[in-house]
N, C-alpha and C positions, 0 to 999 in steps of 0.2 A: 460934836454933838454927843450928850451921854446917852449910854445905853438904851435909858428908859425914854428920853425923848425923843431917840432914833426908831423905837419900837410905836410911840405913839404917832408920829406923823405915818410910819409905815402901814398901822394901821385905818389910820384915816383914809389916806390915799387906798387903802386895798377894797374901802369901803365904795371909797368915789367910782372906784373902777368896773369892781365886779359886782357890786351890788350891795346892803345889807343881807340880803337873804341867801346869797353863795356861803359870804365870809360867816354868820351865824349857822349855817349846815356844815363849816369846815369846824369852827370852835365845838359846834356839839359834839363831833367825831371825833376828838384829840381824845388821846389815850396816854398812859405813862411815856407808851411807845413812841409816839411821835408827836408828843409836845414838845422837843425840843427841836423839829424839823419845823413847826409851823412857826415857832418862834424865829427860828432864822428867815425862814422867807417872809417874815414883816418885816425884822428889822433889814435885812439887807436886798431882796429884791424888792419890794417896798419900799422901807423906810429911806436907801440908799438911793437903789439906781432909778426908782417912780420918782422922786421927790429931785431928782440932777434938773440943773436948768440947761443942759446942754441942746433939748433937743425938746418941741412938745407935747401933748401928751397922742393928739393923733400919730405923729412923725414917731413915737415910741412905741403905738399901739401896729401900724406898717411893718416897723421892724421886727415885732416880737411875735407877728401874725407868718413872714417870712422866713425866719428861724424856727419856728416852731413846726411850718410844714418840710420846709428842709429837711427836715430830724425825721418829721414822720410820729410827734408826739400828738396824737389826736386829741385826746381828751384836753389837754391843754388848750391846743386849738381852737376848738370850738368854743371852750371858756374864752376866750380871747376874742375870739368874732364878737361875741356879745358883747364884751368891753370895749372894742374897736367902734361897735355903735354907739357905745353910751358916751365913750369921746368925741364923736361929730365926724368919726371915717363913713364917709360914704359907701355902699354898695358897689359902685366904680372903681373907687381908689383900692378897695378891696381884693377886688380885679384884676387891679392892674399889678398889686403885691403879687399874685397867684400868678402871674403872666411870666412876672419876673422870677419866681420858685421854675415854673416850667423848665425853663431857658438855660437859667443857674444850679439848679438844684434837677433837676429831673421831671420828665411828662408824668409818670407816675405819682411821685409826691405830690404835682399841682393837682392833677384829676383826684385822687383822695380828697385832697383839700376844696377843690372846688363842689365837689359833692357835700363835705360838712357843712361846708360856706351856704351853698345854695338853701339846705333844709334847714338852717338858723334862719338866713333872709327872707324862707319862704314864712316862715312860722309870725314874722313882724307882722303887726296890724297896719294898715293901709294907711296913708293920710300922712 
């Protein structure tokens, strides 16, 4: 895949995932400084490891929801619960990622986590 059409799926998918409206508030913030950071994570967290057929996109959104509390990267996180919803993870299965951070990862990192988790899933509209 060249360059540009590893950038353009990466973008696409970054769109499916997090939104228009995240990835338009990241583009407006690119500066000299870290244009070339956001260019790599389209093409390669994005345009690479989003777009693998190895696994789908809930089963990726699990994963990266459980590494991400492991590490203790919050703001990540949280962006990721949101995408975890907008891929069809349940509330539950959500849970059960967190259960598993506890266990693996530490009671600490899960209760942070389940505290970010909680106030996103509180914040969804009903229905």
């Amino acid at each position: 895949m060249s360059d540009e059409s590893r950038y353009d799926a990466g973008m696409a998918v970054r769109r499916e995932v997090l939104g228009d409206a995240h990835v338009d508030r990241a583009n407006a913030r690119k500066t000299d400084f870290t244009e070339g950071f956001q260019d790599f994570i389209t093409r390669y967290a994005w345009g690479e490891v989003w777009t693998g057929d190895g696994v789908d996109r809930p089963t990726r959104s699990m994963l990266t929801l459980a590494i991400l509390a492991a590490t203790g990267c919050e703001d990540e996180f949280a962006m990721h619960v949101r995408a975890a919803r907008r891929n069809g993870l349940e509330p539950e299965r959500i849970k059960e990622v967190l259960m598993h951070v506890a266990i693996y990862a530490g009671v600490p990192r899960a209760n942070t986590a389940f505290g970010i988790a909680n106030t996103i899933l509180s914040e969804e509209e009903p229905g």
